[in-house]
C-alpha positions as CSV (number, residue, x, y, z in Angstrom):
1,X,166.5,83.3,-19.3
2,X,170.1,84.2,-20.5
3,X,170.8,87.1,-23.0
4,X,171.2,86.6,-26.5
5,X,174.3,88.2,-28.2
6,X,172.1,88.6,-31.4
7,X,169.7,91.0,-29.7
8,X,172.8,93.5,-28.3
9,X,172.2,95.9,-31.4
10,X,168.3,96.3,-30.9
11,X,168.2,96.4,-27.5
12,X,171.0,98.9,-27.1
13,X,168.6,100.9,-29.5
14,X,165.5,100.2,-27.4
15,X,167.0,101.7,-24.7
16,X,168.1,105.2,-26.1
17,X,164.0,105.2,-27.3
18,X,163.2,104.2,-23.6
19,X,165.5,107.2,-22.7
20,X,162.6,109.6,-24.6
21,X,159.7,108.5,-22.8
22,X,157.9,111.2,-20.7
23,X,158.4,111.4,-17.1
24,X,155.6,111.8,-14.5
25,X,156.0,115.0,-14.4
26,X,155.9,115.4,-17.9
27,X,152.5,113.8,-18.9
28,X,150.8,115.6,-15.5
29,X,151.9,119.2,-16.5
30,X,149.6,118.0,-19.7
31,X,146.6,118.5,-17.6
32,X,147.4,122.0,-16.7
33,X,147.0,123.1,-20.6
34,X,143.9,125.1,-21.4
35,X,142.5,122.9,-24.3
36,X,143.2,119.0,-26.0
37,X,145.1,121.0,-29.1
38,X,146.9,122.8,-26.8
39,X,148.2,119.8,-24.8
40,X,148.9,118.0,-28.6
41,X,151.0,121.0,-29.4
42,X,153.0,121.0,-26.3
43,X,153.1,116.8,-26.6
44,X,154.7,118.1,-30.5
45,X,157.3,119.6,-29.0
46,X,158.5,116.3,-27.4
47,X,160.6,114.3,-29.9
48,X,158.5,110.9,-29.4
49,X,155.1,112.5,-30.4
50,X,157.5,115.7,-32.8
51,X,154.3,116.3,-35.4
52,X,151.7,115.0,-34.0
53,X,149.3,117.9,-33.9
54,X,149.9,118.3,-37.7
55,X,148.9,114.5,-38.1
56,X,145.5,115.2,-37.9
57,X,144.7,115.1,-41.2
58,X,142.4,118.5,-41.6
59,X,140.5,116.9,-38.5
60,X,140.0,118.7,-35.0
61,X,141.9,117.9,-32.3
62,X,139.7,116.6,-29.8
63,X,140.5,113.8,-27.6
64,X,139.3,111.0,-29.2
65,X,141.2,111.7,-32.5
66,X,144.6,112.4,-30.6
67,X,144.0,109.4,-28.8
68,X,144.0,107.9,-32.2
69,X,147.0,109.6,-33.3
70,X,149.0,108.7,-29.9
71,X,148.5,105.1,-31.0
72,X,149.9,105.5,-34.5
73,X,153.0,106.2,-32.9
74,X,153.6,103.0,-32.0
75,X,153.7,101.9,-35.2
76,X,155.9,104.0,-36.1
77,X,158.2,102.7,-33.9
78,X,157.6,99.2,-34.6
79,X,158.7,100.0,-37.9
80,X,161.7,101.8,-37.0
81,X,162.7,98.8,-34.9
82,X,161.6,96.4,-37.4
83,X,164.4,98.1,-39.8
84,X,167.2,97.6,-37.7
85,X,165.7,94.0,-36.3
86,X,167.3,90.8,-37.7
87,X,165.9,87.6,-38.6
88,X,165.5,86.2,-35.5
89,X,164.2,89.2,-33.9
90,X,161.7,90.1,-37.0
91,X,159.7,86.6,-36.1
92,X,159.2,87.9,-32.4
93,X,158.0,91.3,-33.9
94,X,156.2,89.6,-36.4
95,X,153.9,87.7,-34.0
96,X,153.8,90.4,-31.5
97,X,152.5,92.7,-34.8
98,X,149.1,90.8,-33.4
99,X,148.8,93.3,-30.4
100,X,148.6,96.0,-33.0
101,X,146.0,94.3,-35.0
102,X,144.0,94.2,-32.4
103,X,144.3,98.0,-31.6
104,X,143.2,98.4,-35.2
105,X,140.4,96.3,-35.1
106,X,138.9,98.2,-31.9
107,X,139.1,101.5,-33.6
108,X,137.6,100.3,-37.0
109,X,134.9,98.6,-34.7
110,X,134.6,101.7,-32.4
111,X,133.8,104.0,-35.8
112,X,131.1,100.9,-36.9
113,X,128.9,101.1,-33.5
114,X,129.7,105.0,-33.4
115,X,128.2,105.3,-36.7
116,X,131.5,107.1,-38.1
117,X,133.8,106.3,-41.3
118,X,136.7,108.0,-39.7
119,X,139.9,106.8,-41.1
120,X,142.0,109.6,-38.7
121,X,145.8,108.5,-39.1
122,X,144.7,104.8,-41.2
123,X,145.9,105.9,-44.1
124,X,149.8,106.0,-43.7
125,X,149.7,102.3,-42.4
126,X,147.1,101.0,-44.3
127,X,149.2,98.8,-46.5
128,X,151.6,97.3,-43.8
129,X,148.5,96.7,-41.6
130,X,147.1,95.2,-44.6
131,X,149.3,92.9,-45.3
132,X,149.3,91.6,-41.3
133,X,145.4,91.6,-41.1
134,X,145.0,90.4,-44.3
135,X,142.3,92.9,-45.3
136,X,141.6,96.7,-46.7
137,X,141.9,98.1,-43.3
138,X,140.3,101.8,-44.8
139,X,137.6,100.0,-46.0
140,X,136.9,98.0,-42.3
141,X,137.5,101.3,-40.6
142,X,134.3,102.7,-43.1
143,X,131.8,99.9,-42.7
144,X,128.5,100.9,-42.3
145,X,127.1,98.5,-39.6
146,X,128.4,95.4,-38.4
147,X,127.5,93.2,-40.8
148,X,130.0,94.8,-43.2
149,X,132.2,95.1,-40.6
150,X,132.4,91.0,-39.9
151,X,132.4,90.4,-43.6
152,X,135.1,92.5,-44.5
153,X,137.0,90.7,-42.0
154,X,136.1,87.2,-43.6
155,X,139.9,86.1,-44.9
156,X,141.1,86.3,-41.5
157,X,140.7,84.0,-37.9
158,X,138.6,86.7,-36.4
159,X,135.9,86.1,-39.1
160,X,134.0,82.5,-37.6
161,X,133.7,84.1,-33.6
162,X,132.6,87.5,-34.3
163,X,129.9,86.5,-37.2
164,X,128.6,84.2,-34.3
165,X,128.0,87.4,-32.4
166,X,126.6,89.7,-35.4
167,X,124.1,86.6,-36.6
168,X,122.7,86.4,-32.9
169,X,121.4,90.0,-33.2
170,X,122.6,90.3,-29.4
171,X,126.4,91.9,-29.6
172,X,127.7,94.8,-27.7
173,X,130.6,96.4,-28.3
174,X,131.7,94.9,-24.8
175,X,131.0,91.4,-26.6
176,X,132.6,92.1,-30.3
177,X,135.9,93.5,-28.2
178,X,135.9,90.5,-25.6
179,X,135.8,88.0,-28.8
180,X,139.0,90.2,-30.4
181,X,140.8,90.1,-27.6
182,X,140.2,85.8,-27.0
183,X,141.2,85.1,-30.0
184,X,144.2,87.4,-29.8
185,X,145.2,85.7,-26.2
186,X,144.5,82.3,-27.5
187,X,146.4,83.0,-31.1
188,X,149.3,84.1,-29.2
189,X,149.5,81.5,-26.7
190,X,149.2,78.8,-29.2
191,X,151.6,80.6,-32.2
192,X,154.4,81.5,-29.6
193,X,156.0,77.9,-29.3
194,X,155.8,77.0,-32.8
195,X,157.0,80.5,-34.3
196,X,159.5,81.3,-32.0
197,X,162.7,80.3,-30.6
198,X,162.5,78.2,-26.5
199,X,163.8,81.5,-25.0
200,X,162.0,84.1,-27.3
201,X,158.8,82.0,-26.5
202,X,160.0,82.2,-22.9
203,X,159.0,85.6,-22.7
204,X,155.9,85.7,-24.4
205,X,154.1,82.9,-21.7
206,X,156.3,85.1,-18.7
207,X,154.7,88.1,-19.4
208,X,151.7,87.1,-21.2
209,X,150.8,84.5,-18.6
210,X,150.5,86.7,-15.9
211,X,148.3,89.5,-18.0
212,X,146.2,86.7,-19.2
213,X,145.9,85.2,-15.2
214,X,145.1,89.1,-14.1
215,X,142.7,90.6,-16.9
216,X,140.6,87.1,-15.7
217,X,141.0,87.9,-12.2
218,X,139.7,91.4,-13.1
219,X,137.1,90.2,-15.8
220,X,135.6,87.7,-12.5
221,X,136.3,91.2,-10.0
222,X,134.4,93.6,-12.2
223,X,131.3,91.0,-13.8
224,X,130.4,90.2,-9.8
225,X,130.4,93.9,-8.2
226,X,128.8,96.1,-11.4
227,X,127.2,93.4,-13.6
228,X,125.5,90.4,-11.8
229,X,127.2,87.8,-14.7
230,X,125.9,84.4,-14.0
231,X,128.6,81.6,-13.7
232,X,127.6,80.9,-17.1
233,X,128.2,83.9,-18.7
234,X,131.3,85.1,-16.5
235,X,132.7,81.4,-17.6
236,X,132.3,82.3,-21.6
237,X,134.0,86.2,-21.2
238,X,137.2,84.1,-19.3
239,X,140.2,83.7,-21.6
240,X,140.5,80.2,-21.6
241,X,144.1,80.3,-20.5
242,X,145.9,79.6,-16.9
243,X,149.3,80.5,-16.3
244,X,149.7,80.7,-12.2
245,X,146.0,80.3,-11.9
246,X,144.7,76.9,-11.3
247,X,141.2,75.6,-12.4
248,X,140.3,75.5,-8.6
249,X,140.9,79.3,-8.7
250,X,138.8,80.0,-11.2
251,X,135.6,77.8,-10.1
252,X,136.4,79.5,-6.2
253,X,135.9,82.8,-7.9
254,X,133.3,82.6,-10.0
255,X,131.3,80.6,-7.7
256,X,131.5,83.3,-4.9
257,X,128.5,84.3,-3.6
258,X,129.5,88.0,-2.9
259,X,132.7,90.2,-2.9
260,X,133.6,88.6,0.8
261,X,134.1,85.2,-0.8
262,X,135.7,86.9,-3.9
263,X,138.5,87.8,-1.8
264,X,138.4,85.2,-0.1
265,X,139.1,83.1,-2.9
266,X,142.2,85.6,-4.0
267,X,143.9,85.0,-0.9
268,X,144.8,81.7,-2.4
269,X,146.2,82.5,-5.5
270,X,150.4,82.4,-6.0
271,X,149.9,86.2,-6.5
272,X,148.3,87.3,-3.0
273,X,151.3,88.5,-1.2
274,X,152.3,90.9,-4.1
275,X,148.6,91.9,-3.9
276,X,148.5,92.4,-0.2
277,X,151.6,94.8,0.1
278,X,149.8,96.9,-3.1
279,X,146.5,97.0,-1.3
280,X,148.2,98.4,2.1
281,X,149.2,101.4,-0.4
282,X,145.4,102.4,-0.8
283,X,145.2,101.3,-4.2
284,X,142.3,100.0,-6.3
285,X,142.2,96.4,-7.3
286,X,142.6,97.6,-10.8
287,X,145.5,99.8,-10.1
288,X,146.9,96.7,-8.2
289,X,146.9,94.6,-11.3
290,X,148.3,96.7,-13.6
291,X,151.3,97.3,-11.0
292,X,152.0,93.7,-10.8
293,X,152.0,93.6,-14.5
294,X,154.6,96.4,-14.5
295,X,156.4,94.9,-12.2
296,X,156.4,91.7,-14.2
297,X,157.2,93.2,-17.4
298,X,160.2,95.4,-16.1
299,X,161.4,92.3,-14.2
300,X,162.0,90.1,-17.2
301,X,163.8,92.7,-18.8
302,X,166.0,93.4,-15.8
303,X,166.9,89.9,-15.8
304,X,167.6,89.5,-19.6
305,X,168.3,92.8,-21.0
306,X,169.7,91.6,-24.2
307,X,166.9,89.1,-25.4
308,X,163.6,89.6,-26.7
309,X,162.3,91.0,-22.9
310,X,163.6,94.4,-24.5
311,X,161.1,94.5,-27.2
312,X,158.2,93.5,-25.4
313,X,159.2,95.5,-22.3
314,X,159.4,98.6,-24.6
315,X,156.3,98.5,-26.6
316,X,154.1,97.7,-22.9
317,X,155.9,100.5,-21.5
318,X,155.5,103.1,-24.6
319,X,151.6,101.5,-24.2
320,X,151.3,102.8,-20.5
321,X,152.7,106.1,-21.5
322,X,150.2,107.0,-23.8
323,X,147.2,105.5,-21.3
324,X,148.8,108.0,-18.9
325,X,148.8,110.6,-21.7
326,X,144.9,110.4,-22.0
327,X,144.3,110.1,-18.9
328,X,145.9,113.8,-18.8
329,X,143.7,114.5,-21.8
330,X,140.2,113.6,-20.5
331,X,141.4,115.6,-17.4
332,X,141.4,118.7,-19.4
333,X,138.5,117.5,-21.5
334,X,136.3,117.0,-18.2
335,X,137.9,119.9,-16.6
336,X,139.4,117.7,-13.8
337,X,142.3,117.9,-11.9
338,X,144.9,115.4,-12.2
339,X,145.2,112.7,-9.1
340,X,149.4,112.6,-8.7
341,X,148.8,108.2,-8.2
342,X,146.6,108.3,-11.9
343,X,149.6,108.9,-13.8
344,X,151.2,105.5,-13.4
345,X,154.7,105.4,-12.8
């Protein structure tokens, strides 16, 4: 992929905000904080998160609302970036805006099944995640029940799948969030090479291929060894997408009879090697995963620092840091200590 002269200006910027993301070190001296208000004070301090305990709209700071809060901050700097980005760049943003919307919906939908109108941090962004989503996005995060939920989501493409799911009486919150996050994988693979320039588009099936080909390894890894999915079911929960995967992959590993055939099966994918050399480090399968998709992510924009890599290298990066970030929090909140190899470098 070459670089772009038209993205010099916003990825020289992307990389003086990459400069302010917390180090190791940083996010695992969170853990050693006495309480979650404590550890949001001290994340205050920092100039990426400056304000964030005083955010919380008269709310109390425990983890699930500064988990909230921690996510906000990436829209704030999408819309910093947004400012400086030019046309070309705003259509990338524009259609990466999706990942967003599907943060937003799993909150609003987490406050529906939890039974809580909590609009924690909604309010500031209502109206630009309004005007992506299509909908009063205070009012989804209120709904009462799911049913209000789904129909307050009926002028947008997530209405037709999830009303199949609130109309069987059957959904989990495991099946309403698997049907967000097909649509959003399908959406994207579909929108990127009709919206986007070859080489913007480029990046999207680089990077989104191979998270699309590992969250289905992972869905098949997990549904066999803790939930006993038939082929059936495991087949429906599969994003219907293969990047490096072939459709021979996919049958081989669903059809495995138990874990020894599993990895069997995964010994014949183009990604084994790079999965081998991970799992000599004494590293979980999940933990294996989302180091190849690091390593993907960081490796497109190595090759093409001045393109749209930059953006989508920044905002999966900024992502990670705040996973690590609540990983640090639930650590306090559990009163655990803080494994060195679960803050992900």
């Amino acid at each position: 992929m070459r670089s772009d002269i038209s993205y010099v200006g916003i990825s020289t910027k992307i990389r003086g905000m990459q400069r302010k993301l917390l180090s190791s070190e940083e996010i695992a001296s969170l853990s050693e904080c006495n309480s979650v208000r404590e550890a949001a004070e001290k994340l205050s301090e920092s100039e990426a998160y400056r304000g964030l305990a005083e955010r919380a709209e008269g709310k109390s700071l425990h983890r699930s609302n500064v988990e909230k809060l921690l996510y906000f901050s990436l829209f704030d700097d999408f819309e910093k970036l947004y400012r400086f980005a030019g046309l070309r760049q705003r259509k990338f943003m524009d259609l990466y805006f999706k990942h967003f919307e599907v943060r937003i919906l799993k909150i609003c939908l987490e406050n529906c099944m939890g039974g809580r109108g909590d609009i924690l941090g909604l309010s500031k962004y209502a109206e630009i995640l309004g005007r992506h989503l299509k909908t009063d996005v205070i009012k989804l995060a209120q709904s009462r029940d799911m049913a209000e939920f789904v129909e307050n989501l009926k002028d947008t493409g997530y209405y037709p799948i999830l009303k199949r799911i609130e109309e069987s009486g059957k959904g989990t919150l495991l099946d309403y969030q698997t049907a967000i996050d097909m649509k959003y994988f399908n959406t994207m693979w579909k929108l990127k090479d009709k919206l986007l320039s070859k080489e913007d588009a480029k990046v999207i099936e680089n990077t989104f291929g191979v998270n699309i080909d590992l969250l289905n390894i992972n869905w098949i890894y997990r549904s066999k060894k803790y939930f006993g999915l038939s082929e059936r079911e495991l087949f429906n929960v599969l994003i219907p997408v293969r990047y490096k995967l072939t459709k021979e992959n996919i049958i081989e590993m669903v059809k495995a009879p138990d874990m020894n055939a599993f990895f069997e099966a995964e010994r014949k994918l183009r990604y084994s090697d790079m999965i081998r050399r991970l799992r000599n480090k004494d590293l979980g399968l999940t933990e294996i995963y989302d180091r190849l998709l690091t390593s993907c992510y960081r490796r497109e924009s190595r090759k093409s620092p001045y393109s749209a890599a930059s953006i989508n290298t920044y905002f999966y990066l900024k992502e990670r840091e705040i996973k690590n970030i609540v990983t640090a929090l639930e650590s306090i909140h559990y009163k655990l200590p803080l494994r060195a190899k679960e803050v992900k470098p």
